[in-house]
MOPAC internal coordinates of N, CA, C and O (Angstrom, degrees):
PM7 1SCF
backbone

  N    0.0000 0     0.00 0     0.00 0    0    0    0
  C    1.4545 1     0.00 0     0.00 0    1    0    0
  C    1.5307 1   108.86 1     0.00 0    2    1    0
  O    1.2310 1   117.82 1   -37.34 1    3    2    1
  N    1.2796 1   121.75 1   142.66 1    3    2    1
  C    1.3385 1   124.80 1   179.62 1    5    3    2
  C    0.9754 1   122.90 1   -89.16 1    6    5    3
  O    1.2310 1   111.64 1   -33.50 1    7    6    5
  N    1.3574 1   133.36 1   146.50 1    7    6    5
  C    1.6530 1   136.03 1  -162.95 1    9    7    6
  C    1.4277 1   110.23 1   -53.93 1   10    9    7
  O    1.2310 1   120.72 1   -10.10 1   11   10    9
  N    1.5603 1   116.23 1   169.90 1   11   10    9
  C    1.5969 1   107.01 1   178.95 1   13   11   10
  C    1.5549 1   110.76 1   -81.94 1   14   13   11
  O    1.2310 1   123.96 1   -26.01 1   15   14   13
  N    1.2621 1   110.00 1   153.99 1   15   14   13
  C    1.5199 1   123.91 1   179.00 1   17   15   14
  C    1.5239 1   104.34 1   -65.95 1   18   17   15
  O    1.2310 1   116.50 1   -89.15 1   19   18   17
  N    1.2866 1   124.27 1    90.85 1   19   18   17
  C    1.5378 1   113.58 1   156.41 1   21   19   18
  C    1.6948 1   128.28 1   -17.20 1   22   21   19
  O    1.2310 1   112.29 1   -96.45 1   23   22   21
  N    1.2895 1   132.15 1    83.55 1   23   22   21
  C    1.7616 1   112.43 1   173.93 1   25   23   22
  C    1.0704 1    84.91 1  -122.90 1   26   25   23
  O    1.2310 1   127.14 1   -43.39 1   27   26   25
  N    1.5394 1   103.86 1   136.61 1   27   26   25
  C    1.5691 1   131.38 1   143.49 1   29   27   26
  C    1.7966 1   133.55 1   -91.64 1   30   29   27
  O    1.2310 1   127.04 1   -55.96 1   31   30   29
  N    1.5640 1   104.06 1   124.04 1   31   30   29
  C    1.1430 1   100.19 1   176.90 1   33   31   30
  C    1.3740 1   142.06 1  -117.01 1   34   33   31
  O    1.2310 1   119.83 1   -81.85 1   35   34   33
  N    1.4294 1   117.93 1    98.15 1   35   34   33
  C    1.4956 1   134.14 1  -162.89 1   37   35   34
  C    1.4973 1   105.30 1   -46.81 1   38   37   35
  O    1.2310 1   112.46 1   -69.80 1   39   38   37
  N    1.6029 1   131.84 1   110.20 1   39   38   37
  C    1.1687 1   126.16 1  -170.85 1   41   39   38
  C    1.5215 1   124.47 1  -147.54 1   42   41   39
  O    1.2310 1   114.47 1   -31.73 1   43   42   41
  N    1.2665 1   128.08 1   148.27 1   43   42   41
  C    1.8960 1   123.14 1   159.84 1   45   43   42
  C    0.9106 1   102.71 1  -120.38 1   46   45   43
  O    1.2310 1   125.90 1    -9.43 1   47   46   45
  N    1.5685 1   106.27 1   170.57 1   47   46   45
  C    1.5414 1   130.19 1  -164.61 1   49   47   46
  C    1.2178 1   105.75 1  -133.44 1   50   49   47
  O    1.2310 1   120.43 1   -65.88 1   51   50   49
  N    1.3661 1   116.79 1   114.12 1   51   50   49
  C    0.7214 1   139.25 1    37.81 1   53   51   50
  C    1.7209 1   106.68 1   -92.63 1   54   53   51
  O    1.2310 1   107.84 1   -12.32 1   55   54   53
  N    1.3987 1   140.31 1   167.68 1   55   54   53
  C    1.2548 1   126.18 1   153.87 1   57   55   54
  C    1.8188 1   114.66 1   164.49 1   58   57   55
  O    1.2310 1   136.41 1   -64.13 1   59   58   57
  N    1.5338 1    85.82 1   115.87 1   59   58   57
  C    1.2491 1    97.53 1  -162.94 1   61   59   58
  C    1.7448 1   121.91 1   -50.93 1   62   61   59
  O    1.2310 1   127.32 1   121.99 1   63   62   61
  N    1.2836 1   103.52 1   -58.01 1   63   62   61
  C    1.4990 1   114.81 1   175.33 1   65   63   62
  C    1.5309 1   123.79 1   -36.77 1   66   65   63
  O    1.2310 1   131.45 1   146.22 1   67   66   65
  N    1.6379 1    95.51 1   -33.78 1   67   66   65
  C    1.7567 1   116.30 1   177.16 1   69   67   66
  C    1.1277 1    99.76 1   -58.73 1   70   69   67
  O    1.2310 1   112.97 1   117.12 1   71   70   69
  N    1.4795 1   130.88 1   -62.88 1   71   70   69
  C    1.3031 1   128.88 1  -156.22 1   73   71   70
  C    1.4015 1   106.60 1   -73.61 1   74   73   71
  O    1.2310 1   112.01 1   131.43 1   75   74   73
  N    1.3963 1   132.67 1   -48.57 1   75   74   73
  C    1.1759 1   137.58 1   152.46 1   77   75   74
  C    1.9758 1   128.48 1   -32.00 1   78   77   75
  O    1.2310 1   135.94 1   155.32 1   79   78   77
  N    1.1549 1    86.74 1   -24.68 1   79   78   77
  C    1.6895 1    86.13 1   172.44 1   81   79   78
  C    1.6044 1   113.47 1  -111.11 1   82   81   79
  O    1.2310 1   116.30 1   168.01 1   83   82   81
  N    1.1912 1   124.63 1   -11.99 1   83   82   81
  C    1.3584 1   145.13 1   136.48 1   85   83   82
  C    1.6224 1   111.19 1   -34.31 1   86   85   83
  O    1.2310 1   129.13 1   105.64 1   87   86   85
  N    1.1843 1   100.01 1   -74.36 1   87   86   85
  C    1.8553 1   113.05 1  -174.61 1   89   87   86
  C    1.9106 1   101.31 1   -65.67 1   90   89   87
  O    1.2310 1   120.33 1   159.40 1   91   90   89
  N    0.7273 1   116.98 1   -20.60 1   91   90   89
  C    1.7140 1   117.33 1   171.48 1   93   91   90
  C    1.3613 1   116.84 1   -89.84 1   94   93   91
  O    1.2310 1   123.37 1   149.95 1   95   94   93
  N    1.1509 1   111.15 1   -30.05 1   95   94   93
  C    1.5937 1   121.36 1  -170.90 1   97   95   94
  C    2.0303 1    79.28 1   -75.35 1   98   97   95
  O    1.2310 1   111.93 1   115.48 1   99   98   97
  N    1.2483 1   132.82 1   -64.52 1   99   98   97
  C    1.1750 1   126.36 1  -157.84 1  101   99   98
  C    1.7098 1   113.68 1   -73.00 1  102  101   99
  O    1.2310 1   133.21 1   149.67 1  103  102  101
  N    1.4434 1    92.08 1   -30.33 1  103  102  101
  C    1.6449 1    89.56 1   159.84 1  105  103  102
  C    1.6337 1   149.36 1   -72.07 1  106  105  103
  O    1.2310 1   136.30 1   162.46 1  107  106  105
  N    1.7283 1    86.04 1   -17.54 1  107  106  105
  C    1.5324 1   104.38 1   164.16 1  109  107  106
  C    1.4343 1   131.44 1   -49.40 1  110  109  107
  O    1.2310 1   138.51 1   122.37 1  111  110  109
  N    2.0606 1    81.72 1   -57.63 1  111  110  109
  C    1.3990 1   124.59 1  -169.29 1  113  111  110
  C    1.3081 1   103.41 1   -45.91 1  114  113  111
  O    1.2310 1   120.08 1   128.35 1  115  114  113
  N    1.6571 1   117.45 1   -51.65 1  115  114  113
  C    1.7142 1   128.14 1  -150.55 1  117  115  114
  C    1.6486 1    89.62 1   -94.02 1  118  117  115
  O    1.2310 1   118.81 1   154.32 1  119  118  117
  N    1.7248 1   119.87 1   -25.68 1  119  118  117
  C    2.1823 1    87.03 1   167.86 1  121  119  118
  C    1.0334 1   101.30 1   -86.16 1  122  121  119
  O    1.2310 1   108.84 1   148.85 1  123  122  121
  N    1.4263 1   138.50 1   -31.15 1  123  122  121
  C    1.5443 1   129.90 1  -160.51 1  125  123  122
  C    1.2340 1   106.55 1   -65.76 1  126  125  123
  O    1.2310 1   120.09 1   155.54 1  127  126  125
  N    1.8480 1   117.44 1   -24.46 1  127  126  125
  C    1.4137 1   112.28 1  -177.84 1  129  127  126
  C    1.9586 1   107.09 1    84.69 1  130  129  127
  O    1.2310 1   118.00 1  -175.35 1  131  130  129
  N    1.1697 1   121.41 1     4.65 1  131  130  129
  C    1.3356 1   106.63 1   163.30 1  133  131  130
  C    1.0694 1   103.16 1  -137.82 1  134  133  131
  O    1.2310 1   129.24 1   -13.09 1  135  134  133
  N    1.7731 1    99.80 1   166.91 1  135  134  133
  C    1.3357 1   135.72 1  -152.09 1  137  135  134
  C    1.3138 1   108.26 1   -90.06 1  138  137  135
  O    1.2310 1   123.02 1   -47.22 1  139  138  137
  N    1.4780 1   111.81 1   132.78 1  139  138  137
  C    1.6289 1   112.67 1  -178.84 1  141  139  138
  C    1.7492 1   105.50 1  -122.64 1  142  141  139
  O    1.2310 1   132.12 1   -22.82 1  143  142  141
  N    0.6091 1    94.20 1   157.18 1  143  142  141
  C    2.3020 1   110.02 1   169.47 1  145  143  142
  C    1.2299 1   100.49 1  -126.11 1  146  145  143
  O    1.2310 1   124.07 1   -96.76 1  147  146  145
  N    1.8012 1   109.79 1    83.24 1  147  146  145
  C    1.6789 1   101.21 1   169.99 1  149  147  146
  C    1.6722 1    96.45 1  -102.58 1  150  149  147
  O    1.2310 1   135.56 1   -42.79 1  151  150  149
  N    2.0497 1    87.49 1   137.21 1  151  150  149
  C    1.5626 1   106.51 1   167.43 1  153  151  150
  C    1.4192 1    99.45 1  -111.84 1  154  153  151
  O    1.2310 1   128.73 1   -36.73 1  155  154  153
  N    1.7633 1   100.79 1   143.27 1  155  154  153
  C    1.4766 1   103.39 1   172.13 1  157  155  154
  C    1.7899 1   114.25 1  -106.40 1  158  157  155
  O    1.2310 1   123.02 1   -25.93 1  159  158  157
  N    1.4525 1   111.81 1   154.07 1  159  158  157
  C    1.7132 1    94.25 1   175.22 1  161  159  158
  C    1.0258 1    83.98 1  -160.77 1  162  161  159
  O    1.2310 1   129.88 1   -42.75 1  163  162  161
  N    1.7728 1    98.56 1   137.25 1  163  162  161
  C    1.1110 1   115.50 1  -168.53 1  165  163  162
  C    1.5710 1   112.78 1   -98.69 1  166  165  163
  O    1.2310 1   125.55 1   -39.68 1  167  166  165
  N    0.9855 1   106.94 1   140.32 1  167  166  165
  C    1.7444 1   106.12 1  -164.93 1  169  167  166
  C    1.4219 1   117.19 1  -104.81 1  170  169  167
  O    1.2310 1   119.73 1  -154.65 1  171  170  169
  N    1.5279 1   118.12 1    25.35 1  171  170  169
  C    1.2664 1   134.08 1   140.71 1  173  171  170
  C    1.2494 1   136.97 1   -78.59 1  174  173  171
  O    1.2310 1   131.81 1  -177.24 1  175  174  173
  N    1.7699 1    94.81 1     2.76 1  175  174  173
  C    1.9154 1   109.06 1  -171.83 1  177  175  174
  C    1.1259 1   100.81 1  -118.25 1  178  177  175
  O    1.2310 1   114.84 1  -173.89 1  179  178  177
  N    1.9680 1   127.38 1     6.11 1  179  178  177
  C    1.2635 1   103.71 1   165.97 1  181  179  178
  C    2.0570 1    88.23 1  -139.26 1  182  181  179
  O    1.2310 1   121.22 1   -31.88 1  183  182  181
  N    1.2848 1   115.28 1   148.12 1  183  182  181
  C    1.4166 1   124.90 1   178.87 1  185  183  182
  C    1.2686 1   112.02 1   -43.30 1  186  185  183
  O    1.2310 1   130.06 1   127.96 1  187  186  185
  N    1.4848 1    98.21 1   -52.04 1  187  186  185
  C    1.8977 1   112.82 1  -161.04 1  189  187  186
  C    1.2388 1    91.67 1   -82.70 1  190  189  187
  O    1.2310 1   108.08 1   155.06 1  191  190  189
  N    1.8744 1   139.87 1   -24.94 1  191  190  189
  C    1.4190 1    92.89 1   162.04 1  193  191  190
  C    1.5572 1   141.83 1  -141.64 1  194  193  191
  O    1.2310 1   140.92 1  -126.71 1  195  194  193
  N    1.6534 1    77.00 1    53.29 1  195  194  193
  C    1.1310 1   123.04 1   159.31 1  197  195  194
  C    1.9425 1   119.43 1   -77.46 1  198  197  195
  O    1.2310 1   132.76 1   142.52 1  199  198  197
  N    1.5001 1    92.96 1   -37.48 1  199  198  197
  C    1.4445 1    87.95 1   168.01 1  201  199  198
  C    1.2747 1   104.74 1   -93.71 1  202  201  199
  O    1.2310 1   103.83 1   134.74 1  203  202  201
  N    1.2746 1   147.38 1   -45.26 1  203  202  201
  C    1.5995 1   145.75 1  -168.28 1  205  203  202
  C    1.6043 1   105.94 1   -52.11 1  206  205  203
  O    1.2310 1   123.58 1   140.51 1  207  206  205
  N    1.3349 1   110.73 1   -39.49 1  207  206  205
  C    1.5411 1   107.27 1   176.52 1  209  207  206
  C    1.5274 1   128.43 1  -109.40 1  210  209  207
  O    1.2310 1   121.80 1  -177.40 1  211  210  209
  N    1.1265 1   114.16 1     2.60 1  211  210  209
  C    1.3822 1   138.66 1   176.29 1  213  211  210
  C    1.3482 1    85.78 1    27.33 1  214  213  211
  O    1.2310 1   128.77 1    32.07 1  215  214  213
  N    1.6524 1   100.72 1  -147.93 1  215  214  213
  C    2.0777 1   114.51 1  -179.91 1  217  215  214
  C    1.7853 1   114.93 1   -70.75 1  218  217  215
  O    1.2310 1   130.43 1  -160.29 1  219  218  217
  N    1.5757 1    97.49 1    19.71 1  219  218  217
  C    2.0588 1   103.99 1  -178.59 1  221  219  218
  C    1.8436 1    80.12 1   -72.13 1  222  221  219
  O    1.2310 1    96.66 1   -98.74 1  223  222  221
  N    1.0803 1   158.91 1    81.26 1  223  222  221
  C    1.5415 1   122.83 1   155.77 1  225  223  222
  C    1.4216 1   105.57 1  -120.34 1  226  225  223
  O    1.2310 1   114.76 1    11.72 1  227  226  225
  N    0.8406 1   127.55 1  -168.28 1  227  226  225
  C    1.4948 1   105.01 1   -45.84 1  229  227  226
  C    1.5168 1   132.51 1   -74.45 1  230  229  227
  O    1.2310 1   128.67 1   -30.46 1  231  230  229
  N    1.2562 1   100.90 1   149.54 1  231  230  229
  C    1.9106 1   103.57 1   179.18 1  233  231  230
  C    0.9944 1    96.09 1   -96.95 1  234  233  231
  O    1.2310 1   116.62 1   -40.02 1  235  234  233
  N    1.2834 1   124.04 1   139.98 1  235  234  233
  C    1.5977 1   136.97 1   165.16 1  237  235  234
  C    1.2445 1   115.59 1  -126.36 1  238  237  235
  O    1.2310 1   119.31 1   -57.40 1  239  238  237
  N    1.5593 1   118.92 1   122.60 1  239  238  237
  C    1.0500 1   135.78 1  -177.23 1  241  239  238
  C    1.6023 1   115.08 1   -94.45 1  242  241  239
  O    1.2310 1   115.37 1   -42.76 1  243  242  241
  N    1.2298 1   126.38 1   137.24 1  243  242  241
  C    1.3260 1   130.21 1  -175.01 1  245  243  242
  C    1.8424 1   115.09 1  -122.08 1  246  245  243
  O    1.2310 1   125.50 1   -82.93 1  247  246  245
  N    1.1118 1   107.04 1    97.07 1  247  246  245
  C    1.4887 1    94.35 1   175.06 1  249  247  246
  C    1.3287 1   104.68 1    82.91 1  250  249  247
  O    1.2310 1   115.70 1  -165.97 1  251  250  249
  N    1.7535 1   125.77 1    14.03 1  251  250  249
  C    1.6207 1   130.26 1   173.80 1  253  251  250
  C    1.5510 1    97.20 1    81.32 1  254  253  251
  O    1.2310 1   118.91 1   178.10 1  255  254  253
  N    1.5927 1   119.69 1    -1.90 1  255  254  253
  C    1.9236 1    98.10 1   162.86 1  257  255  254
  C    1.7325 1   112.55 1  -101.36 1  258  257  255
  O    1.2310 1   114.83 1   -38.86 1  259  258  257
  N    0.8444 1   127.40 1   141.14 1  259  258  257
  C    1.9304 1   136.82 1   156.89 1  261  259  258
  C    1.4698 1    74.82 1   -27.72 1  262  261  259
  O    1.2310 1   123.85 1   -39.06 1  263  262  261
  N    1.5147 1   110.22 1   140.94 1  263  262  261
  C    1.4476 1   131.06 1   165.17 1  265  263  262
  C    1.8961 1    94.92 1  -127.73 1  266  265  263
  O    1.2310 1   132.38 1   123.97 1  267  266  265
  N    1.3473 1    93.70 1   -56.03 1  267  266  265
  C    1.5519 1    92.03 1  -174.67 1  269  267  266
  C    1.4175 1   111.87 1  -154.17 1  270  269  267
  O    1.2310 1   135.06 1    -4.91 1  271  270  269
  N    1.7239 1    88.46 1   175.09 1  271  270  269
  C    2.0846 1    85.79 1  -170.50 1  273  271  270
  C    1.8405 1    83.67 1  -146.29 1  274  273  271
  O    1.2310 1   127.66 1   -59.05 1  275  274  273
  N    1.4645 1   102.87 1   120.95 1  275  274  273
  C    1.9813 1   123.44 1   174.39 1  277  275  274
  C    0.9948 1    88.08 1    83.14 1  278  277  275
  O    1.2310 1   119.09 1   104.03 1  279  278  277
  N    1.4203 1   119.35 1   -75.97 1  279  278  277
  C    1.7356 1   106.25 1  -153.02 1  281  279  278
  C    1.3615 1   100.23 1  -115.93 1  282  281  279
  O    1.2310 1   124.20 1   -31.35 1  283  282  281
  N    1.7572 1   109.54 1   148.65 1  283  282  281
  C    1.4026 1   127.85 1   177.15 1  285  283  282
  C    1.7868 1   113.10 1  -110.19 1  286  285  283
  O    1.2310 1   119.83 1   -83.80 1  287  286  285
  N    1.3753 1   117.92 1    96.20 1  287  286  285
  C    1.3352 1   154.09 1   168.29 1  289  287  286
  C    1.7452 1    98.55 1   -26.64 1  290  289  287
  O    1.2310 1   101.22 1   -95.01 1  291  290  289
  N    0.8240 1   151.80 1    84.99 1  291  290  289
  C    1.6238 1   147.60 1   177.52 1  293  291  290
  C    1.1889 1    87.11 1   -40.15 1  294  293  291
  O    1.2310 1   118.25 1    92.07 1  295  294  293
  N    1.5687 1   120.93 1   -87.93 1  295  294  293
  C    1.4787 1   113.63 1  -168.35 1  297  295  294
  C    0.9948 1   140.06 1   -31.30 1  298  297  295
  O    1.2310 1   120.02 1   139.14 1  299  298  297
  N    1.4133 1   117.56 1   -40.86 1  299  298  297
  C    1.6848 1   126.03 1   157.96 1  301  299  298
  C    1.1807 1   133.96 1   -41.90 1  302  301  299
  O    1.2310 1   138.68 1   131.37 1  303  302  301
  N    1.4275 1    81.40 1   -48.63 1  303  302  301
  C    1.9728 1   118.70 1  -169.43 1  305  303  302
  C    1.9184 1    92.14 1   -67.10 1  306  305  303
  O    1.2310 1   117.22 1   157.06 1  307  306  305
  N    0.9142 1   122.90 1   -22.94 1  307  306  305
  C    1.4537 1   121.96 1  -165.21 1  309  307  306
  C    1.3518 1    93.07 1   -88.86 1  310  309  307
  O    1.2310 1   118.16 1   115.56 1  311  310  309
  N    1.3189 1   121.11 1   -64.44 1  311  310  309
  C    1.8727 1   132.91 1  -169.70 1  313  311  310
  C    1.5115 1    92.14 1   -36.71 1  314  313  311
  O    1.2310 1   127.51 1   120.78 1  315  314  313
  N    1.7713 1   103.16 1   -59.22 1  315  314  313
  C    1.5704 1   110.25 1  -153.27 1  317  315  314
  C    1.5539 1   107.21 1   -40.46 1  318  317  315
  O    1.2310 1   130.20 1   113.44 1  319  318  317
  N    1.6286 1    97.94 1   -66.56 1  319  318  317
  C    1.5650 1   102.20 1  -177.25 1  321  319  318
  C    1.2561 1   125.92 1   -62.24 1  322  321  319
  O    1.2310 1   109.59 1   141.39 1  323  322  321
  N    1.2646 1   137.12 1   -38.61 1  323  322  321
  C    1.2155 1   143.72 1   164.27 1  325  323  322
  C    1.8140 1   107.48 1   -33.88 1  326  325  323
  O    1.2310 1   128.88 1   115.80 1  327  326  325
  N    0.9779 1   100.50 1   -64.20 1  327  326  325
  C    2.1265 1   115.36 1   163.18 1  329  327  326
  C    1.2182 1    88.88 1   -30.84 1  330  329  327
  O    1.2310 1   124.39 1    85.16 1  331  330  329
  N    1.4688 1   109.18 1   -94.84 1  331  330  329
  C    1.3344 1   116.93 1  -151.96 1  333  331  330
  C    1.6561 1   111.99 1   -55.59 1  334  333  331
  O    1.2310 1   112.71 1   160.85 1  335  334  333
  N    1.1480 1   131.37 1   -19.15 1  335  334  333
  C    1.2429 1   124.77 1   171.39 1  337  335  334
  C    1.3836 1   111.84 1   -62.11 1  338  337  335
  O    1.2310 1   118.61 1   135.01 1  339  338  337
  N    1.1859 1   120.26 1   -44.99 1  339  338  337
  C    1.3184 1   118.03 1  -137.50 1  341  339  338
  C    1.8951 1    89.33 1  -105.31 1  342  341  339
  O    1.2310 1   121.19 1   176.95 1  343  342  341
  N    1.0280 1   115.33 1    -3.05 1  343  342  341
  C    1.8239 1   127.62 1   158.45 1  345  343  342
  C    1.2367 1   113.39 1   -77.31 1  346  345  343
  O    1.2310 1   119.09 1   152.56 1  347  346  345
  N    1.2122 1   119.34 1   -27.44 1  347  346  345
  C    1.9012 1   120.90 1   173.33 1  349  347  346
  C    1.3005 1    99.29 1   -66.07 1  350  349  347
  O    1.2310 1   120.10 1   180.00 1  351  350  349

């Protein structure tokens, strides 16, 4: 089995869309059949990125590239990891 897919998810709290692109990112994961390591950080706990991402959130990073910004694309979201799996 291949290592987990690194995604990062640029986020605040309260915030709906976050949790929602969270719950897709894991639903992808479980039909596509691969493994992810999502970390979340919230970018109200640091200034700089708090300004870099202002109200864009969430950004989710896949494998250390921008995959997406608010909304997470299933279809994409599938290519992405599939890539990144098969690069481990």
């Amino acid at each position: 089995m291949s290592d987990p897919v690194p995604i990062t998810v640029y986020r605040r709290h309260p915030c709906e869309l976050c949790t929602e692109a969270i719950e897709t990112i894991e639903s992808v994961a479980d039909s596509a059949e691969v493994p992810v390591d999502i970390e979340t950080v919230d970018v109200d706990s640091d200034p700089d990125l708090r300004e870099k991402y202002g109200d864009r959130v969430p950004v989710v990073l896949v494998d250390g590239d921008t995959q997406f910004e608010v909304f997470v694309d299933e279809s994409v979201l599938v290519g992405a990891l599939r890539d990144a799996s098969q690069s481990t």
